[in-house]
C-alpha positions in Angstrom: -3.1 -10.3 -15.0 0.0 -12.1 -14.5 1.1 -11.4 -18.4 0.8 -7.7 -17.8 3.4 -5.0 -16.9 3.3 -4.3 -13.4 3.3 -1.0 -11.7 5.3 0.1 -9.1 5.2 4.2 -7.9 8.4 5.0 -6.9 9.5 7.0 -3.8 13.5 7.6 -3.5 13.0 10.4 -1.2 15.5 12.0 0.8 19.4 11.1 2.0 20.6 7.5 1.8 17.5 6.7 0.1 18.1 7.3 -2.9 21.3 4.9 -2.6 19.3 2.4 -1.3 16.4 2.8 -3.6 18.6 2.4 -7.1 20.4 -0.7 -5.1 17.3 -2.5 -4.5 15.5 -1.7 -8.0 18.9 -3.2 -9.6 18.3 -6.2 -7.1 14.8 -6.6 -7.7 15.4 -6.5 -11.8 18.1 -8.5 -11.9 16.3 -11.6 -9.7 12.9 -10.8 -12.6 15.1 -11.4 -15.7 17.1 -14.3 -13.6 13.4 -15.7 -13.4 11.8 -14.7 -16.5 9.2 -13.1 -14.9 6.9 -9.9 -16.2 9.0 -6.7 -15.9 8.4 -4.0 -13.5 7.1 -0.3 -14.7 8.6 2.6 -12.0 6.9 5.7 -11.9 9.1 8.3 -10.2 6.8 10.3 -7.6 9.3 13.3 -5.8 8.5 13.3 -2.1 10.4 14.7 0.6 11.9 16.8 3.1 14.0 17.9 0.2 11.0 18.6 -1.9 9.7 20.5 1.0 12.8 22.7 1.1 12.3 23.6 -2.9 8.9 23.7 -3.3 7.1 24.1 -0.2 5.1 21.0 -0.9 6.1 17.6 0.7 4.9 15.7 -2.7 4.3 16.7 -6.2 0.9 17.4 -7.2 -1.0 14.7 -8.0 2.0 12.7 -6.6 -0.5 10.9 -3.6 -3.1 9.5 -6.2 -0.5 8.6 -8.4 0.6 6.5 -6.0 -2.2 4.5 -4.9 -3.2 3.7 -8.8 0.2 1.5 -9.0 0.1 -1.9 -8.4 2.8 -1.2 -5.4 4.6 1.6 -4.0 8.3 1.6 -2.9 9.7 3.6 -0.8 13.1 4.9 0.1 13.9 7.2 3.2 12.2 10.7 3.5 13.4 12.8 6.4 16.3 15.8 7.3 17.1 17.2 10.3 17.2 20.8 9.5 13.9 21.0 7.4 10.5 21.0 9.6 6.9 22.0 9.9 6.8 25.5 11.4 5.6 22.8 15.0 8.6 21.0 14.5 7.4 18.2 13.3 9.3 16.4 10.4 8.3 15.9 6.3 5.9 12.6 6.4 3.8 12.0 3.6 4.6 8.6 3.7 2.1 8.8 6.8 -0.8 10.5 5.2 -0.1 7.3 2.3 -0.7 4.8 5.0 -3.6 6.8 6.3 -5.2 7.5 2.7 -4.9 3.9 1.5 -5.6 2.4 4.8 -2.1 0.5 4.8 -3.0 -1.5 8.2 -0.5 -4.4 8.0 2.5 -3.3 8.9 5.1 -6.5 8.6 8.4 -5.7 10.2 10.8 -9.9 9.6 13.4 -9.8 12.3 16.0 -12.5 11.4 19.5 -13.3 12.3 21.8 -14.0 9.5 25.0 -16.6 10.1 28.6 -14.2 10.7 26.2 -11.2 10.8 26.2 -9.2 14.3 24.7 -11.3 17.2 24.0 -8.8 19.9 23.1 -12.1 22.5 25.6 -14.2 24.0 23.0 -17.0 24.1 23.9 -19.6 21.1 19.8 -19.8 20.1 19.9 -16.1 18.9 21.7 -17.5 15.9 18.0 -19.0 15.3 16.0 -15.3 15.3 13.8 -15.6 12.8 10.5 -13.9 13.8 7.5 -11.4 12.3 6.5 -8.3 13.8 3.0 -6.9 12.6 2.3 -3.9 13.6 -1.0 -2.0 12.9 0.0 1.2 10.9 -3.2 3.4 10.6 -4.9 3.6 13.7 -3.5 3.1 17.6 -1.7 6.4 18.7 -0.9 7.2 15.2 -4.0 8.1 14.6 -3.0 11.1 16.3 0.1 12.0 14.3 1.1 15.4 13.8 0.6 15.0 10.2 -3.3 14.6 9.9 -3.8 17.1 12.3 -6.2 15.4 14.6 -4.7 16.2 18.0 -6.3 18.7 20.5 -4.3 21.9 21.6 -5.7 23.6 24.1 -3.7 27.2 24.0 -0.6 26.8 25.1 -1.4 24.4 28.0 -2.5 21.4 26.9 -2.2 18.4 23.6 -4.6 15.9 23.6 -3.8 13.2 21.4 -6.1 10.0 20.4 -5.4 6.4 20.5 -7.9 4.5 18.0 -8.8 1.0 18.1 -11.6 0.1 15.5 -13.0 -3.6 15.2 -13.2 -3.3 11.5 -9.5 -2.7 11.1 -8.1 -4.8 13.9 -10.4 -7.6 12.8 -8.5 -7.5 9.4 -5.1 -7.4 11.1 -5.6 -10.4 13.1 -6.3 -12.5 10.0 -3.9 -11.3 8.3 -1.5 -12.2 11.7 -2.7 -15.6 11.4 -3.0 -16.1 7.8 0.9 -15.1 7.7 1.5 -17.6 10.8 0.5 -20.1 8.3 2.1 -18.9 5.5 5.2 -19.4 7.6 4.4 -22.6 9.3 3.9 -24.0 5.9 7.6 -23.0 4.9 8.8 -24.5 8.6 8.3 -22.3 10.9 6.0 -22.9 14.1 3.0 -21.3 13.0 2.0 -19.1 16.3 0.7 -15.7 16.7 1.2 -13.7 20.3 -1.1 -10.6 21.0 0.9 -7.9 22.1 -1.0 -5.2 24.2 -1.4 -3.4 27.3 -4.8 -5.2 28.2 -4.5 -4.8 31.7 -4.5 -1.1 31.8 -6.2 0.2 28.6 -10.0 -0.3 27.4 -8.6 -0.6 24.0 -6.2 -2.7 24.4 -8.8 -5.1 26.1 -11.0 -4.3 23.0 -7.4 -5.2 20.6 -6.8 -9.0 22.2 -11.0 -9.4 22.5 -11.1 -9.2 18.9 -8.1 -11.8 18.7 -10.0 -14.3 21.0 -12.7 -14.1 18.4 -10.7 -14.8 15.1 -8.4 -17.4 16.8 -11.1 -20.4 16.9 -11.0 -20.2 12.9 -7.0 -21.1 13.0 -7.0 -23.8 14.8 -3.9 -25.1 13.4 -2.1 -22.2 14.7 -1.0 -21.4 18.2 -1.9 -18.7 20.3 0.1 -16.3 22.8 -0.5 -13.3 25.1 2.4 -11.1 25.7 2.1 -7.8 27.3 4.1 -4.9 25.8 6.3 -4.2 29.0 7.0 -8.0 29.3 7.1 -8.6 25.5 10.3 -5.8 25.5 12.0 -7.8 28.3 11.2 -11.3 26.5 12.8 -9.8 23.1 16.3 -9.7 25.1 15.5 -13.1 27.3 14.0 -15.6 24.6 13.4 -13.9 21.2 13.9 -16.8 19.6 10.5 -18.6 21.4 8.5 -16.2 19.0 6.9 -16.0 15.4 4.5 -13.8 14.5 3.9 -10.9 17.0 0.4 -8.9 16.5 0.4 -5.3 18.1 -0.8 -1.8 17.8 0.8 1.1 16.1 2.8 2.7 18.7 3.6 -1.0 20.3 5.3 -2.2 17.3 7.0 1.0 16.2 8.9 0.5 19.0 9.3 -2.9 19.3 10.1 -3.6 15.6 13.5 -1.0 16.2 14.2 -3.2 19.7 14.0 -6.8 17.4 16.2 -4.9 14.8 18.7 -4.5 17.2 18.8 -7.9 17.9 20.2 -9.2 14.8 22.6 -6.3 13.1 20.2 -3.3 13.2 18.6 -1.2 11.2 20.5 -1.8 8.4 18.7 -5.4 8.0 15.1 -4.1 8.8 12.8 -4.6 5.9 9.2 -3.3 5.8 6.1 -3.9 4.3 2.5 -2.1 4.5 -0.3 -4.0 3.5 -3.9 -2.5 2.7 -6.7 -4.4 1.2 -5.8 -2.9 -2.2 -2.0 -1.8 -2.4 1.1 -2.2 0.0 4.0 0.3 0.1 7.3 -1.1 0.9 10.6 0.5 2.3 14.0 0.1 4.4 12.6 0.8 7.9 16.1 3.0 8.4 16.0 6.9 8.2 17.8 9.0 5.9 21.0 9.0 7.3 22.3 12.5 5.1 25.1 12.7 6.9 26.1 9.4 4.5 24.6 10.2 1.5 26.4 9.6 -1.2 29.8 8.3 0.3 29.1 4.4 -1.0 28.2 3.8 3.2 24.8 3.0 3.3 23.9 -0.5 3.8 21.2 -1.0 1.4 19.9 -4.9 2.4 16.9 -3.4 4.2 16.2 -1.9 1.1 16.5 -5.3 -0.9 14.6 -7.3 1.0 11.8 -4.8 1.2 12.2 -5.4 -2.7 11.5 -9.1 -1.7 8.6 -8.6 0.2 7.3 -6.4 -2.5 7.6 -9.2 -5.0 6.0 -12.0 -2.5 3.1 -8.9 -2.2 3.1 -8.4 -5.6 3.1 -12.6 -6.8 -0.2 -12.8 -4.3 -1.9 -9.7 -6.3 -0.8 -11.0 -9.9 -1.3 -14.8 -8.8 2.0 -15.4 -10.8 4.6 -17.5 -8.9 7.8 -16.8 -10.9 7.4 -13.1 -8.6 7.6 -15.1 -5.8 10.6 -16.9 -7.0 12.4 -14.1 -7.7 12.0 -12.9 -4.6 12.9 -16.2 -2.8 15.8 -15.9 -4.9 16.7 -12.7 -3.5 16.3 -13.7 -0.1 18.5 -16.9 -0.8 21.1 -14.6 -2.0 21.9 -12.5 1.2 21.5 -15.7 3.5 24.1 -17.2 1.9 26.1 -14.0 0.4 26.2 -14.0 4.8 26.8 -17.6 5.3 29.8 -17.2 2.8 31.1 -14.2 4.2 30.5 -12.3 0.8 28.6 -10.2 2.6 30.5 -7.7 4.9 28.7 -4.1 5.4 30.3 -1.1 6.4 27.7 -0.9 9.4 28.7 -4.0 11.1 32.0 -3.3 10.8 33.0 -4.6 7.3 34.4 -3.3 4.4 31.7 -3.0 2.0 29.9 -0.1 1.0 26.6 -0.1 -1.3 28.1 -0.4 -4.3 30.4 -3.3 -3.3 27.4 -4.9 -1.3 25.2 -4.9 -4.9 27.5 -5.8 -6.6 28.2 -9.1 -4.5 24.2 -9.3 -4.4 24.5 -9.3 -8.0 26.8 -12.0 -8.5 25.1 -14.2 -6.2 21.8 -14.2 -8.4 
């Protein structure tokens, strides 16, 4: 597998991500011919709020099993203001992806990066460097507008469901501590907290039951209970004391932007969503129109979700030059930081997208 050509369905959506998108794809190919490593093939799937507006249809036809025959999908930013479902809900078929392939590990790195914004005055958020994995198919997304499962009652009433299955969570708690070790393994502390509202909610009790069972088979990995509530307050008190945080959908939607904010924004926030047979991958930004095309756009969110597309993508293939390449990539904006070579627009700088790949570029 590892001397075939790899494919990747490609998503540029709507606004700024179709900056992003062509920064990170330049990014990504530059670090696989830097490494020799097997080329990627994009396959171009239109999606959007702007392929609403023209069409009527928020993806091509045949655009959603397209995209689950590729090896990966990436994804840019889909989403404008002014263009909604007649219940004002926004253009999401990035949603019904994650639903349809059963994309349940949502990983969310939160890292600080040296000269970059430090929103903490304490010295040890220089050291931020933590995981959040949220679940992205079931908790109170289950229940999002988009797959129409929520109960309206006339004009009176919306029900809407929060689903916690033991088959899924029992597969996102491995995969929590089978990252944990991944990381200790490259020096980090190797502990997974269970985020949840266990003291209120029957399925949240259900959520850290299931991790009680699992953790006996890592014992090499530490354990943690935080509640939600306590976990937001501890993400501005001590973020730093964290590694890998496991939580449900809504939980970690929420949190992930919080820990964002913590180390730039979300200009920095890479994402990755895992599913036992392909992961999509995307800047966890919006769309930002209002920039698009104006060379504002910080696109490193993008790159690294081109990173963690390649670490995905070197497990699948078992080929480590894909995980080079993206260690490589990750190397690059550390130190493109660390040597001030590295100065987005969003934090204040004077680099715009262009300027930003550019640098990116030379630093591979």
């Amino acid at each position: 597998m590892a001397n075939r050509q790899l494919q990747v369905a490609l998503i540029k959506g709507d606004g700024i991500g179709i900056d992003v998108t062509e920064a990170a794809i330049s990014i990504v190919d530059a670090a696989l011919k830097k490494k020799s490593a097997v080329r990627l093939h994009y396959h171009e799937i239109h999606a959007g709020a702007g392929y609403f507006r023209q069409t009527g249809q928020d993806i091509e036809p045949g655009g959603e099993a397209a995209a689950g025959q590729a090896d990966a999908i990436y994804l840019g930013a889909i989403g404008l203001p002014e263009v909604r479902h007649a219940d004002g809900t926004e253009i999401s078929p990035h949603l019904r992806l994650r639903d349809r392939y059963q994309l349940y590990a949502g990983v969310r790195p939160v890292r600080a990066y040296p000269n970059g914004p430090q929103r903490l005055a304490d010295p040890r958020a220089r050291d931020i460097d933590l995981v959040i994995l949220r679940e992205s198919t079931e908790g109170l997304f289950y229940s999002a507008a988009v797959h129409g499962r929520s109960q309206v009652i006339d004009d009176r009433e919306v029900r809407d469901v929060l689903r916690i299955t033991r088959g899924t969570t029992e597969k996102l708690h491995r995969f929590g501590f089978e990252l944990a070790r991944k990381r200790k393994r490259r020096g980090s502390r190797g502990m997974l907290t269970c985020v949840d509202k266990a003291n209120v909610f029957t399925s949240m009790a259900f959520f850290r039951q299931i991790y009680d069972e699992i953790a006996p088979d890592y014992p090499d990995i530490q354990t943690g209970y935080n509640y939600v509530d306590a976990q937001a307050l501890d993400f501005i008190r001590r973020p730093w004391d964290f590694d890998v945080l496991v939580t449900e959908n809504m939980f970690g939607d929420i949190l992930s932007d919080l820990a964002g904010g913590l180390v730039g924004g979300m200009g920095m926030a890479a994402c990755a969503e895992i599913g036992d047979e392909t992961g999509l991958f995307q800047p966890a930004h919006g769309s930002a129109p209002d920039i698009m095309g104006e060379d504002k756009a910080n696109p490193l969110a993008a790159v690294l979700s081109g990173a963690l597309m390649l670490d995905y993508l070197a497990d699948k293939a078992d080929d480590a030059t894909l995980a080079a390449a993206a260690s490589l990539i990750e190397d690059a904006v550390y130190r493109g930081f660390v040597e001030q070579r590295l100065r987005p627009v969003e934090f204040g700088g004077d680099m715009g997208t262009r300027a930003i790949t550019n640098a990116l570029a030379d630093l591979l």
